[in-house]
N, C-alpha and C positions, 0 to 999 in steps of 0.2 A: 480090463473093462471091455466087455461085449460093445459093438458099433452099428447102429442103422444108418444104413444111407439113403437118402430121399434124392429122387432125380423126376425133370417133369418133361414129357418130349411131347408134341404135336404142337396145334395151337392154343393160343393162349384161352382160357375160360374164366370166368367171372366164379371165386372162390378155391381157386388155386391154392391161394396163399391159407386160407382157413385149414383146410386139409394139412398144407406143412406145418402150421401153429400146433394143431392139437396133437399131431403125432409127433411132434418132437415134445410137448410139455410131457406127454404119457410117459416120451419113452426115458427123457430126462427123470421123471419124477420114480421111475425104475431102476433109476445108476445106471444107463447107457448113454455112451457118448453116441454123437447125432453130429451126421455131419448130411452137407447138403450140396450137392455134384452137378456145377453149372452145367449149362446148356443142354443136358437131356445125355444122351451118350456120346455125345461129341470126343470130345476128350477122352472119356475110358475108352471107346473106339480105337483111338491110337495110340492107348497105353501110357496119356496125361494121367498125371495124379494129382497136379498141381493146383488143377480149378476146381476145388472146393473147399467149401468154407464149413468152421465149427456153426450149429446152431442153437444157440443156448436158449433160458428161458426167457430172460429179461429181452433179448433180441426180437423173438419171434411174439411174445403176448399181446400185441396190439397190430399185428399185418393181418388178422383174418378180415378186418375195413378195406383191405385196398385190394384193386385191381392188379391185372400182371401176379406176374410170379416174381419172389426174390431170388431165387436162384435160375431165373429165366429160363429157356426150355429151346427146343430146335427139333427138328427132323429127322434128325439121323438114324438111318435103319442100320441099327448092326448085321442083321441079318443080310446084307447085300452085300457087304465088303468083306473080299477074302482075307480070313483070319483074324478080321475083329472080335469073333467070341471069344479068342483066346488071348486076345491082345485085354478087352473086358475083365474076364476070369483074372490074370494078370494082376489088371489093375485095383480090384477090389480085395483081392489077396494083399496086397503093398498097403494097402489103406485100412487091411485088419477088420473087414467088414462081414458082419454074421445073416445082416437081414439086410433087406434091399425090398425099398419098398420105390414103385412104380406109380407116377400118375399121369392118364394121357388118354389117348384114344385107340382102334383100332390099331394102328401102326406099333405103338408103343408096350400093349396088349400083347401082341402076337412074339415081338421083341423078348418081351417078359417071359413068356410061356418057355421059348425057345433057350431062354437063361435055362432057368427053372432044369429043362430037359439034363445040359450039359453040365450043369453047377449042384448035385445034389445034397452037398455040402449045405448049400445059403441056402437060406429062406428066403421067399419071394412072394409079394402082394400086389396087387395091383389096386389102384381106384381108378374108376370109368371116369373120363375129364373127357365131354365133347358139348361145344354149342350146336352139332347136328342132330344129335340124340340121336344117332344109328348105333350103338355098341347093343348085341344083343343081351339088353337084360328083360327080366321077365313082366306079361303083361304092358300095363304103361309107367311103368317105373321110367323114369327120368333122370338123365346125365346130370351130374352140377353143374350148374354153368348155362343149361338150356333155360331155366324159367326166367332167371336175371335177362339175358340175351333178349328171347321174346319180350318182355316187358319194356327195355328199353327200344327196340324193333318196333313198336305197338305205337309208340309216344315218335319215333319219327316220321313214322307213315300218318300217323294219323295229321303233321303237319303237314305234309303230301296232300293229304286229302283237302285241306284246308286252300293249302293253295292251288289246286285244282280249278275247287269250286267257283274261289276268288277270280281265274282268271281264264277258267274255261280251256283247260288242256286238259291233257291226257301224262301220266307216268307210268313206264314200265320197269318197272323196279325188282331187280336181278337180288335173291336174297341166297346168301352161304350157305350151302349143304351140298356137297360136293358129289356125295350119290342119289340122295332121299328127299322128300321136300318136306322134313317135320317141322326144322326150323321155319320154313316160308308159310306153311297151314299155319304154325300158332301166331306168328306174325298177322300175316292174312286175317284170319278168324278174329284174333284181340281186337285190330284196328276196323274189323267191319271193312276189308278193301273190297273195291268193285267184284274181281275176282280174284283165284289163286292155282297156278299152271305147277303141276309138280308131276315128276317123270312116272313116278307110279303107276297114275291115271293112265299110263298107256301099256296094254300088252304086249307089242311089238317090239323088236330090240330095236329097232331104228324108227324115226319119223322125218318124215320130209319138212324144210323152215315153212315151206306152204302150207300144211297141217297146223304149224303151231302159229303162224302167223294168222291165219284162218281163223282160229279160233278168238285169238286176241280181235280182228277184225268183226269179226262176228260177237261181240260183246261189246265194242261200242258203235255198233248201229241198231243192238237192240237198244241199246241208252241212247238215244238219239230218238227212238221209236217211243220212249218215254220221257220226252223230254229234254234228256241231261245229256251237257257236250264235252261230259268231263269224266274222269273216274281214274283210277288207281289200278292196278293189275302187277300182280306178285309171280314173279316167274322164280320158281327154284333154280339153284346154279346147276343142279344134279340134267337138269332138260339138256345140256350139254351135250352129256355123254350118250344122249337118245338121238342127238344132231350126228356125231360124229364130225371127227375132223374135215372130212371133205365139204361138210357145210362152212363152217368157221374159220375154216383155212388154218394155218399153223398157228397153236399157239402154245406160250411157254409151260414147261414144267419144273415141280419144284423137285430138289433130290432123291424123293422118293419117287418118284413120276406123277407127282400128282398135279393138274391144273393151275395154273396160279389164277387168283382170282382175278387180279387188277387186271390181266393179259386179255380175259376172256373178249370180253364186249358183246356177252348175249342178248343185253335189250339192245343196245345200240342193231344190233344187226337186225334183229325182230320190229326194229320202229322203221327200219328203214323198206323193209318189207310190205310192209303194212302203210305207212306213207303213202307210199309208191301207188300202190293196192286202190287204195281211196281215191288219188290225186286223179285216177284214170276216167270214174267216174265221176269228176267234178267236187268232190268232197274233200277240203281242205282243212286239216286238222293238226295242230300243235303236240308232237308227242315227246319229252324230254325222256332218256334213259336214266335210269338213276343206277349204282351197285352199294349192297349194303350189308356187311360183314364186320369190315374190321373195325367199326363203329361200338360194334358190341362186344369184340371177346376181351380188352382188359379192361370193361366197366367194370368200378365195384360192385363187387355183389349185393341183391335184397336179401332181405332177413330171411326167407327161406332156404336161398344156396349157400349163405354163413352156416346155421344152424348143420344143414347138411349136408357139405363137407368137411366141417368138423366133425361129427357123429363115423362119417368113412374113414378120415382121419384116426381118430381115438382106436375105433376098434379094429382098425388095420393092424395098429401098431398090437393089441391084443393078442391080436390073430399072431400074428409073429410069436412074440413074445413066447405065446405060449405053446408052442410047438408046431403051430399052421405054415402053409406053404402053398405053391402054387395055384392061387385060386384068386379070382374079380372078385372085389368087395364089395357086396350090396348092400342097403338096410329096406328089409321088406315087412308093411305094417309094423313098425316100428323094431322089426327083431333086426338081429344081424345076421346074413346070410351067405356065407363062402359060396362061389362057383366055380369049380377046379374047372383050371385052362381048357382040359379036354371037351368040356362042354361046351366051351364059347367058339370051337372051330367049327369050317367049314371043311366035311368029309373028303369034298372035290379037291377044294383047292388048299388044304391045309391051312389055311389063313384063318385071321379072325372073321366070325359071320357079321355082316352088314343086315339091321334092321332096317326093315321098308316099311311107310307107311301102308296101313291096312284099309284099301280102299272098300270094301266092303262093312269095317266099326263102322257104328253107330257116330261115331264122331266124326267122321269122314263124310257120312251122310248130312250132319247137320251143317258142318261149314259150306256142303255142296248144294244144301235148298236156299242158302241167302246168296250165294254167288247170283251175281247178274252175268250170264251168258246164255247163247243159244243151246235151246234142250230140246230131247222131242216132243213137247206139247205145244213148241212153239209153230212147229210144222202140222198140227194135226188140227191147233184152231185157226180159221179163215180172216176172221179177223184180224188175229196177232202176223198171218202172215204175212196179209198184206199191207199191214203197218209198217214192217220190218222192212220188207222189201223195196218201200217209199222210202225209209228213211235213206235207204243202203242204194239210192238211185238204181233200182236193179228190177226186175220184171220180178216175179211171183216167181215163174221159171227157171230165172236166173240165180234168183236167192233160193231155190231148191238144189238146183245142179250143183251149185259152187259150196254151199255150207252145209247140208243135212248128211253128205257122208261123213263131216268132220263131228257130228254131235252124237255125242257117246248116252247109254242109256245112265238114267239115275242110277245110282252104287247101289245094290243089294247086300 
């Protein structure tokens, strides 16, 4: 009896579990045994065989409802520890395994490829699983796991907002994407937030916390110039890595090196900035930090990420079956669409390529005409200036010097 093995490595997404459902009923309903390999490569890494379990049909028919993964998922890059490919090959050789199908992110991706390279023997698939939506697929195709994410995202800010209003504060609310700000734009844009700071927006590899605090400062004194002593501001976690550590000081990483999120405290340090900022000229304002990630990756998924990660699912397992190998699973307008590994790297750094928000779409444009921040029209009419400048206790002069080199032109 031929064997797939399904393993899930990064973090967790909304529809996880749909994707293992329907590729084990396929490949069950094929006569292959299906077995399903805790923690991501944890264990094959060291040459465990021990952690994983049969998946039958009666087991898996009714998990594509629930959040999380049942075979859990972890971090582990085999690519980093000496002689884990072979300890890997090893173990999947013992477990009599023909196909290996991958679900996960970038890290997980790049893992997969690297199989693939030394294992020519198996077969290997991959499904894109990120609530960042950075994995490069094509056009605006969508990770599973992102829409779920945003929509739940959408529904806690928009309590944010609520309680804003109610109480006349400010939130600056730190949302997951570790390099990119897709997840904070659909966030953002869903929920109508004041604004949305994503590292994109900025061409420079570096920016100073005065730049981004600036900016943040500079968007509630124009809402102060209108009125309102409140608002919402969506900072991607990706602004981070535009800070650099010698802004944020030391903070932790996870095995792969990647940022931990809890560690971070990027609103926190940006409220405190900006605080500060205000207090000097008399302007006293309540700013709460919020961070907001792990909230969403093992929601159950909505009916659109069920539907399709199951659809990745089924014909991943297709794809195996029938002679496929080394390629990301897509379904594009409704077809199915291999993209062999080699495609999805980066020439430079042989890694998988990171999708960036496309601050010139059309889309990008529109979530950026409803943003309440400082733009150049704001400096160009005399009125709005010296509205602004009243609100922000500051001379006409003063709100030119200090904010108009912070105000970037509208996206083209």
């Amino acid at each position: 009896m031929r064997t797939l093995a399904i393993l899930v490595g990064g973090g967790p997404a909304p529809g996880i579990n749909a994707a293992i459902a329907a590729a084990a009923i396929e490949a069950r309903n094929r006569g292959l045994r299906v077995i399903g390999c805790y923690d991501g490569f944890r264990w094959l890494a060291a040459g465990d065989t021990s952690h994983v379990v049969e998946l039958e049909v009666h087991s898996v028919s009714t998990i594509h409802f629930e959040g999380g993964s049942i075979i859990r998922t972890s971090r582990t890059d085999a690519t980093r520890k000496p002689g884990a490919f072979a300890r890997v090959a090893e173990a999947l050789e013992r477990l009599g395994v023909n196909h290996l199908m991958t679900i996960g992110g970038d890290g997980t991706a790049y893992t997969a490829s690297r199989i693939a390279d030394v294992m020519p023997a198996l077969t290997i698939a991959h499904i894109p699983k990120t609530i960042d939506n950075d994995l490069p697929l094509p056009g605006d195709l969508v990770t599973f796991g992102f829409t779920t994410a945003c929509n739940l995202g959408k529904d806690l800010v928009r309590n944010l907002m609520q309680d804003a209003a109610t109480t006349e504060r400010w939130f600056f609310v730190t949302v997951m994407g570790r390099q990119t700000g897709h997840l904070a734009l659909g966030i953002g844009g869903a929920a109508a937030a004041t604004l949305t700071v994503v590292p994109e927006e900025f061409t420079a590899p570096r920016i100073t916390m005065d730049h981004l605090a600036g900016i943040l400062e500079g968007a509630i004194i124009k809402r102060r110039a209108l009125g309102r002593e409140y608002g919402v501001a969506i900072l991607a976690e990706g602004l981070a890595e535009k800070l650099g550590p010698e802004t944020l000081g030391h903070v932790e990483r996870d095995p792969v090196g990647h940022v931990r999120f809890t560690e971070l405290e990027l609103g926190r340090a940006v409220r405190e900035r900006v605080t500060a900022s205000l207090a000097a000229r008399g302007l006293r304002l309540t700013i709460i930090a919020k961070e907001l990630g792990y909230e969403l990756r093992s929601a159950a998924p909505g009916a659109y990420d069920i539907q399709y990660s199951r659809s990745l699912g089924y014909w991943a397992t297709r794809f195996l079956l029938e002679g496929g190998t080394g390629a990301m699973i897509t379904i594009q307008g409704g077809r199915f669409v291999p993209i062999p590994f080699t495609e999805m790297l980066d020439p430079e750094t042989g890694r998988t390529r990171v999708r960036r928000v496309d601050v010139s779409a059309e889309s990008y444009q529109t979530l950026w005409a409803y943003m309440i921040r400082l733009k150049p029209e704001d400096f160009e009419d005399p009125a709005a200036l010296a509205s602004i400048a009243k609100a922000g206790n500051l001379t006409e002069t003063e709100l030119v010097s200090r904010f108009r080199p912070l105000v970037e032109p509208a996206p083209a």
